[in-house]
NUFIDREN-285739 format. One record per residue (C-alpha): residue number from 1; z, x, y. Coordinates in steps of 0.5 Angstrom, whole numbers, plus 500, padded with zeros to 3 digits. Example, Ala and Ser with C-alpha at 12.3 -4.5 7.8 and 13.67 -1.06 7.14 Angstrom:
// NUFIDREN-285739
<rec nuza="1" c3="516" c1="525" c2="491"/>
<rec nuza="2" c3="514" c1="527" c2="498"/>
//
This chain:
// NUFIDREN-285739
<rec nuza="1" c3="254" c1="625" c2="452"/>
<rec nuza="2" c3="253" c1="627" c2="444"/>
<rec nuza="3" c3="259" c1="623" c2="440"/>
<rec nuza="4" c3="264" c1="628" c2="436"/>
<rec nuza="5" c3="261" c1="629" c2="429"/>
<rec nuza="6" c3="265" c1="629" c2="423"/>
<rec nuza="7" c3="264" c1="636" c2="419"/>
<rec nuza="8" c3="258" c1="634" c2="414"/>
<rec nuza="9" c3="262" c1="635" c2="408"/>
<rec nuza="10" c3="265" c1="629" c2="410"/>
<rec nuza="11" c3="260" c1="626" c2="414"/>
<rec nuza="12" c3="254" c1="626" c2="409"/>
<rec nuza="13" c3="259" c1="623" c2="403"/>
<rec nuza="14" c3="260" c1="616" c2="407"/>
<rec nuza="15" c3="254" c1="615" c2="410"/>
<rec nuza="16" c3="251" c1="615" c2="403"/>
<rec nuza="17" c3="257" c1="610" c2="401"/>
<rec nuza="18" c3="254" c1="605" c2="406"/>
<rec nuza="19" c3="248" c1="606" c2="404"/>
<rec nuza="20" c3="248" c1="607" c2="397"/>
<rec nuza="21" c3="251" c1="600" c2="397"/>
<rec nuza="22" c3="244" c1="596" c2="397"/>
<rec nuza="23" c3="242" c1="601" c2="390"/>
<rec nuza="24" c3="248" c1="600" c2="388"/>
<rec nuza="25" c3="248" c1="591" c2="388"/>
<rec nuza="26" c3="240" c1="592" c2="385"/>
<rec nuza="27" c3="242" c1="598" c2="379"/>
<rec nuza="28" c3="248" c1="595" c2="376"/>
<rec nuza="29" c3="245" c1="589" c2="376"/>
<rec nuza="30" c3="239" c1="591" c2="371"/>
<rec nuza="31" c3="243" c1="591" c2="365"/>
<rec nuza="32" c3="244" c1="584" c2="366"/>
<rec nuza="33" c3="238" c1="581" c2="366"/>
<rec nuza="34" c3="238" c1="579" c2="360"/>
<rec nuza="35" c3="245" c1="577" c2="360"/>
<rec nuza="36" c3="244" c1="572" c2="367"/>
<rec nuza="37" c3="237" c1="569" c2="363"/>
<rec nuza="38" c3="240" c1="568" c2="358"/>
<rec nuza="39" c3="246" c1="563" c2="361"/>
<rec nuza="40" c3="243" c1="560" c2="367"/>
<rec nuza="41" c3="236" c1="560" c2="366"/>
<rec nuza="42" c3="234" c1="560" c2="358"/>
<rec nuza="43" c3="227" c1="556" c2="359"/>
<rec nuza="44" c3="224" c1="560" c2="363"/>
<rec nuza="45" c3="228" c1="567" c2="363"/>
<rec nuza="46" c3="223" c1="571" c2="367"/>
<rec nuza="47" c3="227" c1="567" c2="373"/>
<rec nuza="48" c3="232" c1="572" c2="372"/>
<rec nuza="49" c3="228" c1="578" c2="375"/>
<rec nuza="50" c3="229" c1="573" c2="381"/>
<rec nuza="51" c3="236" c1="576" c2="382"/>
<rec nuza="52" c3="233" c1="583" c2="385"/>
<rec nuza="53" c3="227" c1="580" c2="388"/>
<rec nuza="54" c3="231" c1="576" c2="392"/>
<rec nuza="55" c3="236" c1="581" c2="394"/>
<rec nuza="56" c3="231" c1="587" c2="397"/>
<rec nuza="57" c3="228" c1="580" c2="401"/>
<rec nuza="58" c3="235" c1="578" c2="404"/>
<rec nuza="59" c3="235" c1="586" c2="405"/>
<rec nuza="60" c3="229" c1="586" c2="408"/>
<rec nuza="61" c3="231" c1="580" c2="413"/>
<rec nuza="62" c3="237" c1="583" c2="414"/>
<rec nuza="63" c3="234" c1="590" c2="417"/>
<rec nuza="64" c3="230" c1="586" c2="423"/>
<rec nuza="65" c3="235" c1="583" c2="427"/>
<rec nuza="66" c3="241" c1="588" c2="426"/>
<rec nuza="67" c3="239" c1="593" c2="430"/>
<rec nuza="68" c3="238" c1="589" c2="435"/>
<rec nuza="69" c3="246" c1="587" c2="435"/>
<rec nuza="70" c3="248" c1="594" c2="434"/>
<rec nuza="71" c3="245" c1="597" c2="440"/>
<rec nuza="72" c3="248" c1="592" c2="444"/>
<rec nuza="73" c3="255" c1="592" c2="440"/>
<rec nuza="74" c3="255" c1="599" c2="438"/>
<rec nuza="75" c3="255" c1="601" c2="430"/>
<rec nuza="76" c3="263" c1="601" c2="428"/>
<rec nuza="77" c3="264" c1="593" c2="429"/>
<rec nuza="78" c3="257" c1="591" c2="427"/>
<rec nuza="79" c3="258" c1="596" c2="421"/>
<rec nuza="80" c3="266" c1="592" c2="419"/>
<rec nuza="81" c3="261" c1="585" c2="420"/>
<rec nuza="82" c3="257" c1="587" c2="416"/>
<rec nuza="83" c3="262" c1="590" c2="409"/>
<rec nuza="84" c3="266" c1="583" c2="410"/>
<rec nuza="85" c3="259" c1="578" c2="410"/>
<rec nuza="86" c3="258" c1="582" c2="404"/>
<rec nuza="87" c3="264" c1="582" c2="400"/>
<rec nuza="88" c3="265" c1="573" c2="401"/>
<rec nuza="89" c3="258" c1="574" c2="398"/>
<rec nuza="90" c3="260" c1="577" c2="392"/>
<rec nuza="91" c3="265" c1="572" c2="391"/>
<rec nuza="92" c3="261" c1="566" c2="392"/>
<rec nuza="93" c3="256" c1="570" c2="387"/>
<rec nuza="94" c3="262" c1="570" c2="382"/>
<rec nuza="95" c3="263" c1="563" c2="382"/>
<rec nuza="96" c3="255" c1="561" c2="381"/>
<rec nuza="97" c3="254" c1="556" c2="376"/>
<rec nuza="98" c3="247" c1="555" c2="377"/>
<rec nuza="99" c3="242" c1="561" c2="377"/>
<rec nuza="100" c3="240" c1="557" c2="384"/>
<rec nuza="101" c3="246" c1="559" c2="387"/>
<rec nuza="102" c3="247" c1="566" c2="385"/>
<rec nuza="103" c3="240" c1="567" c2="388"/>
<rec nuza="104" c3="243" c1="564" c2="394"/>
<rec nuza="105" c3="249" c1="569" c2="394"/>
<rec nuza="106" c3="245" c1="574" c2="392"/>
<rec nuza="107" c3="240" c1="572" c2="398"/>
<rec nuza="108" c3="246" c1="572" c2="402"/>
<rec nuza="109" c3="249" c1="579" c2="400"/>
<rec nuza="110" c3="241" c1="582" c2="401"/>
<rec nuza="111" c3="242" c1="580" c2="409"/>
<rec nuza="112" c3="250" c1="583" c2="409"/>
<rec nuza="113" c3="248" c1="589" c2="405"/>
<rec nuza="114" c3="242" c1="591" c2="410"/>
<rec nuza="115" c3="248" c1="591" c2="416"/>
<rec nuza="116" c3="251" c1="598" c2="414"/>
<rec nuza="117" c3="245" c1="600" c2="412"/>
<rec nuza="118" c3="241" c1="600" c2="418"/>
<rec nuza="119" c3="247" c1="601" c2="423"/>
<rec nuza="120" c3="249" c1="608" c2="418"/>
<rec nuza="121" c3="241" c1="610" c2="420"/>
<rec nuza="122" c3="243" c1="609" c2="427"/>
<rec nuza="123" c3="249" c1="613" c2="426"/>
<rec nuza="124" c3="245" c1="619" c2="424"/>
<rec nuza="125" c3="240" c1="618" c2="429"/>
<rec nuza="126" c3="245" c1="618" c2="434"/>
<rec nuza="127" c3="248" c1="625" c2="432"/>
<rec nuza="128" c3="242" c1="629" c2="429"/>
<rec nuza="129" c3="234" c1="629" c2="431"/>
<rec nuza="130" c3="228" c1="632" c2="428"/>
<rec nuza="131" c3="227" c1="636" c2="422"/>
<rec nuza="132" c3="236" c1="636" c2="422"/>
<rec nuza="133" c3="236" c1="629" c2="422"/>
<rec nuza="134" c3="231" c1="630" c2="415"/>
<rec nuza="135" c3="235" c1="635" c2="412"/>
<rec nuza="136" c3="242" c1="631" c2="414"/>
<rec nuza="137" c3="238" c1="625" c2="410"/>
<rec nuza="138" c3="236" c1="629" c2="405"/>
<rec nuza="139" c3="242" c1="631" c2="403"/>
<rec nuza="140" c3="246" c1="624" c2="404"/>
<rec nuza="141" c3="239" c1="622" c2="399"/>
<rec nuza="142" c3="243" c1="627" c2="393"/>
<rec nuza="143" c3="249" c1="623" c2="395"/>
<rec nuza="144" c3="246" c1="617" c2="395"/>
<rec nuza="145" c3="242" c1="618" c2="388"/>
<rec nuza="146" c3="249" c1="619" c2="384"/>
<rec nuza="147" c3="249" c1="611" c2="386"/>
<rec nuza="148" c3="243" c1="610" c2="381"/>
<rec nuza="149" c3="246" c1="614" c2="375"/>
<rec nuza="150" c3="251" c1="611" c2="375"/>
<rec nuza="151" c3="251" c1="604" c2="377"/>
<rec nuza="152" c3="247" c1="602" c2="371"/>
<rec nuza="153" c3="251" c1="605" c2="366"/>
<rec nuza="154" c3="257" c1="603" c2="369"/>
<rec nuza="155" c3="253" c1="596" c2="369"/>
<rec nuza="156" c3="253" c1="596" c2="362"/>
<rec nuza="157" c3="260" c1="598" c2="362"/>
<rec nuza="158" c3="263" c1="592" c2="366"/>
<rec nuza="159" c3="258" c1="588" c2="363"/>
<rec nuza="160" c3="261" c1="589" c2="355"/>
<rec nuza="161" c3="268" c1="589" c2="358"/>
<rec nuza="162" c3="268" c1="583" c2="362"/>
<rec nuza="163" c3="262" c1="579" c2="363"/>
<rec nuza="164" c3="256" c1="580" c2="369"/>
<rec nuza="165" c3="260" c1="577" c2="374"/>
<rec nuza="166" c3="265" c1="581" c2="373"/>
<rec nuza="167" c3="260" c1="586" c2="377"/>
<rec nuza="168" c3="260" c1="582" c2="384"/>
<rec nuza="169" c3="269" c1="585" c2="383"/>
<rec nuza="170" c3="266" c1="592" c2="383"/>
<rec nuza="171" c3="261" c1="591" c2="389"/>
<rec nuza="172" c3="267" c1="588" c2="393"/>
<rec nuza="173" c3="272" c1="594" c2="391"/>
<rec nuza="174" c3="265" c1="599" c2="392"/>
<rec nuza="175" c3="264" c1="595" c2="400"/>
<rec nuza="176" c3="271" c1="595" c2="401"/>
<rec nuza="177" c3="273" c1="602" c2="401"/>
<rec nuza="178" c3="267" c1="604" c2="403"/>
<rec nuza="179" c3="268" c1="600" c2="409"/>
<rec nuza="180" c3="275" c1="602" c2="410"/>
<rec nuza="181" c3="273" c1="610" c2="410"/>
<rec nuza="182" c3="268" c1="608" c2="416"/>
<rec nuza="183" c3="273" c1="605" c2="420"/>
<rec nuza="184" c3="278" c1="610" c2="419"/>
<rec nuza="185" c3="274" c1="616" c2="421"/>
<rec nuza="186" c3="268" c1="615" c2="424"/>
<rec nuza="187" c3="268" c1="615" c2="432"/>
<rec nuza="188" c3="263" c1="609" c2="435"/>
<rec nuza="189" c3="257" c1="614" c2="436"/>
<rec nuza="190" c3="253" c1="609" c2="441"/>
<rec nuza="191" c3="254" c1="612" c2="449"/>
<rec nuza="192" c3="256" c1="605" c2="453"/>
<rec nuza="193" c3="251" c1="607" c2="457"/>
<rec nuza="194" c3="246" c1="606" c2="453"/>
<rec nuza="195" c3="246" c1="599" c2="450"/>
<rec nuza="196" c3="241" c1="595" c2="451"/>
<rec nuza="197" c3="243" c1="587" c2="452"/>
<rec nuza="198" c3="242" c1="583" c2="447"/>
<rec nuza="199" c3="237" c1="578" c2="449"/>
<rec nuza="200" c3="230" c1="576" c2="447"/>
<rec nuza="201" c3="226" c1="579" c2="452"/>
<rec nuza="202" c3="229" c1="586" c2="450"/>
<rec nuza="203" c3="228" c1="585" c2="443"/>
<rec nuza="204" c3="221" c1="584" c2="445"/>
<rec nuza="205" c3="221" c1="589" c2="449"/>
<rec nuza="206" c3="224" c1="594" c2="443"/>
<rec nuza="207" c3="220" c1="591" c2="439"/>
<rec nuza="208" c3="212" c1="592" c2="441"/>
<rec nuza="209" c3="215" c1="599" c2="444"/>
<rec nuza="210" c3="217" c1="602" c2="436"/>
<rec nuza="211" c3="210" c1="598" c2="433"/>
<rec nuza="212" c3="205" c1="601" c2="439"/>
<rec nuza="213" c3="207" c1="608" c2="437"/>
<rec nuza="214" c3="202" c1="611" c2="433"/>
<rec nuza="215" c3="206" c1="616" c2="429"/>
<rec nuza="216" c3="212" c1="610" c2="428"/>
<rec nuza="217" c3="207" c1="605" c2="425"/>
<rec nuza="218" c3="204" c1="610" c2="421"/>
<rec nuza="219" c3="211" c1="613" c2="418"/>
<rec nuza="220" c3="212" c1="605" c2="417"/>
<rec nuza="221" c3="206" c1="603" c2="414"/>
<rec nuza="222" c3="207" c1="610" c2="409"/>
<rec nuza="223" c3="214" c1="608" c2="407"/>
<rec nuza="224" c3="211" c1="601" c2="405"/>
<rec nuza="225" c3="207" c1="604" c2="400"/>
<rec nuza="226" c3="213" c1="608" c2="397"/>
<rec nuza="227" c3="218" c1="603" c2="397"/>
<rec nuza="228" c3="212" c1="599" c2="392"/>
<rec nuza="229" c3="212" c1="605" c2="388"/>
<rec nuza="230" c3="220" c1="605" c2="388"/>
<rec nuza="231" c3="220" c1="597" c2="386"/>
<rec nuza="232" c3="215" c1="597" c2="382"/>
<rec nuza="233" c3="219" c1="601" c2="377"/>
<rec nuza="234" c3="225" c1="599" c2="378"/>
<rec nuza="235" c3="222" c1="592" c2="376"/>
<rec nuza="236" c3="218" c1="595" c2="370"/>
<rec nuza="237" c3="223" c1="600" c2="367"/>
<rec nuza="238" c3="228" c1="596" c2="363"/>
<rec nuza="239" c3="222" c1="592" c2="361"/>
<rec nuza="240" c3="218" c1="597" c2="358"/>
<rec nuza="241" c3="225" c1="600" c2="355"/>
<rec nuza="242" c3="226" c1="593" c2="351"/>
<rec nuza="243" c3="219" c1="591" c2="350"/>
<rec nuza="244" c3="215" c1="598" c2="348"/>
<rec nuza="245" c3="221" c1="603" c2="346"/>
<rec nuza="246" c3="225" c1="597" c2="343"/>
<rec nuza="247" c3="231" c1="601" c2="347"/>
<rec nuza="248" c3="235" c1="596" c2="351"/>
<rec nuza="249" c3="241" c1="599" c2="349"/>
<rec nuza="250" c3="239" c1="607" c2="351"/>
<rec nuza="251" c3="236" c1="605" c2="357"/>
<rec nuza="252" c3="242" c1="605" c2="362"/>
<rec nuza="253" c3="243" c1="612" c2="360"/>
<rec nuza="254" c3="235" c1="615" c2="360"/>
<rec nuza="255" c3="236" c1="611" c2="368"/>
<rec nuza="256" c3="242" c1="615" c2="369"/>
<rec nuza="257" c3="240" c1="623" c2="367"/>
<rec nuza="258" c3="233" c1="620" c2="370"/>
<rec nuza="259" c3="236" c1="619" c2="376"/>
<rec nuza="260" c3="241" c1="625" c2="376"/>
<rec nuza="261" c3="235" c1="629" c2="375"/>
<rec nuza="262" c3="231" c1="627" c2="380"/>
<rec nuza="263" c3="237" c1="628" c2="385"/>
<rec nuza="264" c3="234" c1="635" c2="386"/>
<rec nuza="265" c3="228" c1="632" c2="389"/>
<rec nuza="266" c3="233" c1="631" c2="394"/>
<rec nuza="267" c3="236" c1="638" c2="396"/>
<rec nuza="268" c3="230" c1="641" c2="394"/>
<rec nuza="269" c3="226" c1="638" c2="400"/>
<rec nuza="270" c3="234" c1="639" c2="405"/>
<rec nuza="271" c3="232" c1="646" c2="404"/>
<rec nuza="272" c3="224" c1="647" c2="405"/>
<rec nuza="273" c3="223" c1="641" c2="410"/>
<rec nuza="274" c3="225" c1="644" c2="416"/>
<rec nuza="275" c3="221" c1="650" c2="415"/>
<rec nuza="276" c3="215" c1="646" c2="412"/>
<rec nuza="277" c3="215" c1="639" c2="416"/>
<rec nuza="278" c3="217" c1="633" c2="415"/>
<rec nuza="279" c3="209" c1="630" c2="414"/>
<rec nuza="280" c3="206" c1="636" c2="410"/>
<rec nuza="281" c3="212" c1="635" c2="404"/>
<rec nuza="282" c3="212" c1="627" c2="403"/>
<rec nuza="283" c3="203" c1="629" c2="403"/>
<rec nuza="284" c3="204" c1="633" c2="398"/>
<rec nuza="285" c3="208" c1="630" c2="394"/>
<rec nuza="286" c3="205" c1="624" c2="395"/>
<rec nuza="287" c3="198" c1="626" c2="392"/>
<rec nuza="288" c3="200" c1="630" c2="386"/>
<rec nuza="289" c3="204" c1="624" c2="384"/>
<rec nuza="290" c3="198" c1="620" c2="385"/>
<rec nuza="291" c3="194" c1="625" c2="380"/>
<rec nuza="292" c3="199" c1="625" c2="376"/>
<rec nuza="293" c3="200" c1="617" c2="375"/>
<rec nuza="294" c3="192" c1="616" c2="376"/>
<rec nuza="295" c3="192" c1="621" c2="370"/>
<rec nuza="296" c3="197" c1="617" c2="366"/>
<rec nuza="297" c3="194" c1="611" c2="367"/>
<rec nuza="298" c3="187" c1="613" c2="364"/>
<rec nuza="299" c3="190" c1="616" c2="358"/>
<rec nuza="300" c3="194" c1="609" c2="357"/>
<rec nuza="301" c3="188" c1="605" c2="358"/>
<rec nuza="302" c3="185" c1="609" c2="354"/>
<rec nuza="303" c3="186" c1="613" c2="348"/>
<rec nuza="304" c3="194" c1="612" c2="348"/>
<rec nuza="305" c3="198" c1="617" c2="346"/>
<rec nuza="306" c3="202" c1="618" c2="339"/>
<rec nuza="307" c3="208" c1="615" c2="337"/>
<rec nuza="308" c3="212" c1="622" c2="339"/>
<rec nuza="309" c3="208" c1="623" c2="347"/>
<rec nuza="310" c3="209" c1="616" c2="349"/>
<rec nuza="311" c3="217" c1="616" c2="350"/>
<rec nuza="312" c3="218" c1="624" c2="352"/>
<rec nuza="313" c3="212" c1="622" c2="357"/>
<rec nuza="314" c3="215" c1="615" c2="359"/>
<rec nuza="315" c3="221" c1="619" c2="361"/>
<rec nuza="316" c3="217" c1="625" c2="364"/>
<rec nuza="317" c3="213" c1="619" c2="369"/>
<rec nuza="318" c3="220" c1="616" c2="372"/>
<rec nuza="319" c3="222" c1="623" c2="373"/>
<rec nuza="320" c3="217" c1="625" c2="377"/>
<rec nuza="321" c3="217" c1="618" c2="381"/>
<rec nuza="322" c3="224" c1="618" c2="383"/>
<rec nuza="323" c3="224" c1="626" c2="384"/>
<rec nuza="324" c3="217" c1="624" c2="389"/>
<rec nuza="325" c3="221" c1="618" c2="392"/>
<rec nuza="326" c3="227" c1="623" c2="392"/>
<rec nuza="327" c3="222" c1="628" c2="398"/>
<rec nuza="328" c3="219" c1="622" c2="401"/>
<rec nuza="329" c3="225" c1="617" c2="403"/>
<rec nuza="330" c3="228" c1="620" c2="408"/>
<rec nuza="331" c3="222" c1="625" c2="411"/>
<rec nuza="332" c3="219" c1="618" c2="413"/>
<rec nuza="333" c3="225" c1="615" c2="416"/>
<rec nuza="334" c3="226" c1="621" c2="420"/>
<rec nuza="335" c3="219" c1="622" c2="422"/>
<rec nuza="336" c3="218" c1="615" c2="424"/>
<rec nuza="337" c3="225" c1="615" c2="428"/>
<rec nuza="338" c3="224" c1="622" c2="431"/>
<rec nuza="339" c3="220" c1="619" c2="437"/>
<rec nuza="340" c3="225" c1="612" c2="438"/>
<rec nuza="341" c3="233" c1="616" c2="440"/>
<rec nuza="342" c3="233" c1="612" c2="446"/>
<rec nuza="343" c3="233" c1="605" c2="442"/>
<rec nuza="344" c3="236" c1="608" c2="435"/>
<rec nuza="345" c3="239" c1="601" c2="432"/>
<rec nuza="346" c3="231" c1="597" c2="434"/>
<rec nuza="347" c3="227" c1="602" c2="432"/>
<rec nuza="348" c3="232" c1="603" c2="425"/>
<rec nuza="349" c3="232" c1="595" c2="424"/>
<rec nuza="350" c3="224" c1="595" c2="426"/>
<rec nuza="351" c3="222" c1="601" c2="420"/>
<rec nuza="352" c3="227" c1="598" c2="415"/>
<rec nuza="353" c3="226" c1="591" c2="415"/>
<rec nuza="354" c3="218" c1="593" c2="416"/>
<rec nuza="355" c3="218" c1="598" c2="410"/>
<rec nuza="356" c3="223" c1="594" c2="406"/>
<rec nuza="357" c3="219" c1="587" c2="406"/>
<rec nuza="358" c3="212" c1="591" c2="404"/>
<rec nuza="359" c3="215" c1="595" c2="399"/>
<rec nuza="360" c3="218" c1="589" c2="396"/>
<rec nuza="361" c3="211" c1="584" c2="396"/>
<rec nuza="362" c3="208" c1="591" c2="393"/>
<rec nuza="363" c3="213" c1="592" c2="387"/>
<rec nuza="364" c3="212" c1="584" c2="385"/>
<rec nuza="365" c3="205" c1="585" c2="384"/>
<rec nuza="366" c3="207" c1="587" c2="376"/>
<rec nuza="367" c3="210" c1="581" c2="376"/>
<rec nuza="368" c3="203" c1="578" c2="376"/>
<rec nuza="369" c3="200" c1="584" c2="371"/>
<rec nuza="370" c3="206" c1="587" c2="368"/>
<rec nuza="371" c3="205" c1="587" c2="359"/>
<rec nuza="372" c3="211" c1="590" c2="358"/>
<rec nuza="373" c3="208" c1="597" c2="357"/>
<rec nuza="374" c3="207" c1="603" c2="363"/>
<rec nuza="375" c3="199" c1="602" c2="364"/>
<rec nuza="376" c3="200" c1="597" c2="370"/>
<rec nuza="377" c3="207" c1="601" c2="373"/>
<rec nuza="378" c3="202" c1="608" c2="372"/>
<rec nuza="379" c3="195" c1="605" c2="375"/>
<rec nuza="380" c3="200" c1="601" c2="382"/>
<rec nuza="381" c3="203" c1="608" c2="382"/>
<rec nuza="382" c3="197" c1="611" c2="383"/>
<rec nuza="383" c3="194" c1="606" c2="388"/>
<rec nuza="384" c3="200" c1="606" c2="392"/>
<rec nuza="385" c3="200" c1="614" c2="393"/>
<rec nuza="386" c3="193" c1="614" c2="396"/>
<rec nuza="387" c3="197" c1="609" c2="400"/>
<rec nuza="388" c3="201" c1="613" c2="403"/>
<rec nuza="389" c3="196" c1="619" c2="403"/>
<rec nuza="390" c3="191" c1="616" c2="408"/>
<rec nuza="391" c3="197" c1="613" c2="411"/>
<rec nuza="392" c3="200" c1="620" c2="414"/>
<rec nuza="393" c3="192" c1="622" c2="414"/>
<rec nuza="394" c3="193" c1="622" c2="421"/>
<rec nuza="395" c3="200" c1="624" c2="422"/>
<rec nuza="396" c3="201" c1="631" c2="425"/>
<rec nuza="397" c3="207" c1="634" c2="422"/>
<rec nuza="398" c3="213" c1="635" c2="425"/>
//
């Protein structure tokens, strides 16, 4: 029997709370780096960069194992562990003395994060299917995008008024009101009928039955490659502010209006994908992105653009990723879980850990290329779209 669902005015806000926490451990921290290099690593301050990288792993190995724990256990106790591992993270992290440490912690919190984040899909899964579930998805994406406009800015706020380490206080306020929100009014969604015993044999079973699904290995495959794209600039942007547009100081700002704009990605597609398919908006998107970055890229590698462009066509470029990221995210995500309702918490922890992991060895390639200017972010972009294209090539829309 399907569980009660809460109204979706108060529903798509608190799922977006729990999952927006893992945008909002990795934006806010951006305005540290130079900050965190500075005091814990001065001789080699691209070690610093290590502090997003090593989170979105911990994320990574967090999503595998959690939906295991979540179809065996239900999603409210898994969810209520998780938000209190997060929080004992946050606060060694306060008190690292060594950049060893706080990656240690930030490890930690990646894994902590990741347990709400996947159980929350789950949730969605269990309450809506199909093209509903994308559009349920879409809207919380608009919700959630309001996390990376902020997080930034309020970064640097925190940053300028207390320190960075005073960010971990704000992660611990942010996880435990979310936290407590979903533990006063969100009923367990998981009939105990359905769950499935935690043991190896199961998870194994669960496993091979999610990655022999064409359709799921497909959607996760894409996914892959769209992460790259969203770590690829999320790796490269405050970067390029400092070293091409000498700009460190504007860049929360331009992030925040970047990201609030690209928010209507999100409702936009909430209002067309049930009528055009979950498959055929991400396609389209995917390759007018690709033709965009791929002519982007040429113009760079090229002639280059005149003082007056490159700013406004910089910002025109984050625009348009974030904005296609914004219509693929939860597309992918429903697409790939539409086939997996009998085993919600595997399938999400497979698809997660799966595109999570990817997309972060993808977006740690500019760490190899990357010069400080957007040419190597606009040529990845472009790979990374015809990535996705052949991905769904063979995807029928759904």
């Amino acid at each position: 029997m399907r569980p009660e669902r809460l109204a979706r005015a108060e529903f798509i806000p608190l799922i977006a709370m729990l999952v927006a926490t893992t945008a909002f451990s990795i934006d806010s921290m951006l305005p540290a780096m130079t900050t965190i290099a500075a005091e814990l690593t001065p001789d080699m301050p691209n070690r610093a960069q290590l502090v997003v990288t090593i989170f979105v792993l911990g994320m990574g190995l967090g999503t595998f194992f959690v939906g295991a724990v979540a179809d065996a256990y239900g999603r409210r106790p898994v969810i209520i562990v998780g938000a209190v591992l997060y929080i004992a993270a946050s606060i060694l992290a306060y008190f690292a003395a060594s950049l060893d440490t706080l990656l240690a912690a930030r490890f930690i919190q990646g894994i902590a994060a990741a347990i709400p984040r996947v159980a929350a899909n789950a949730v969605i899964r269990d309450l809506y299917a199909g093209r509903h579930m994308a559009s349920i998805m879409s809207l919380i994406l608009v919700v959630f995008t309001l996390v990376p406009v902020m997080a930034p800015a309020l970064g640097a706020v925190v940053i300028n008024a207390f320190g960075w380490r005073a960010l971990f206080v704000s992660f611990v306020v942010f996880m435990g009101l979310s936290a407590a929100w979903f533990a006063v009014r969100q009923a367990e969604t998981l009939d105990p009928a359905d769950r499935r015993p935690l043991k190896l044999a199961t998870f194994t079973r669960g496993f091979v039955e999610v990655l022999s699904n064409r359709k799921v290995a497909l959607a996760i495959l894409a996914q892959c490659f769209v992460f790259g794209v969203l770590f690829t600039l999320l790796t490269t942007t405050q970067p390029v502010f400092v070293v091409t547009f000498d700009d460190e100081a504007g860049f929360p700002l331009w992030f925040g209006l970047v990201a609030l704009i690209s928010a209507s990605g999100a409702y936009l597609n909430s209002r067309i994908v049930e009528r055009v398919g979950m498959r055929n908006v991400v396609f389209r998107a995917m390759m007018a992105l690709g033709a965009a970055a791929a002519l982007y890229g040429v113009v760079l590698a090229t002639s280059g653009l005149p003082p007056v462009l490159a700013f406004p066509a910089y910002v025109g470029f984050m625009i348009a990723v974030f904005m296609t990221i914004s219509f693929s995210i939860g597309n992918l995500n429903s697409l790939a879980m539409e086939p997996m309702g009998h085993l919600a918490g595997m399938a999400a922890s497979v698809i997660l850990a799966i595109s999570t992991a990817g997309g972060a060895i993808l977006g740690s390639v500019p760490a190899v290329f990357f010069d400080g200017t957007p040419l190597v972010p606009a040529i990845l972009v472009a790979v990374y779209c015809v990535g996705v294209v052949l991905s769904l090539r063979w995807v029928a829309n759904d």
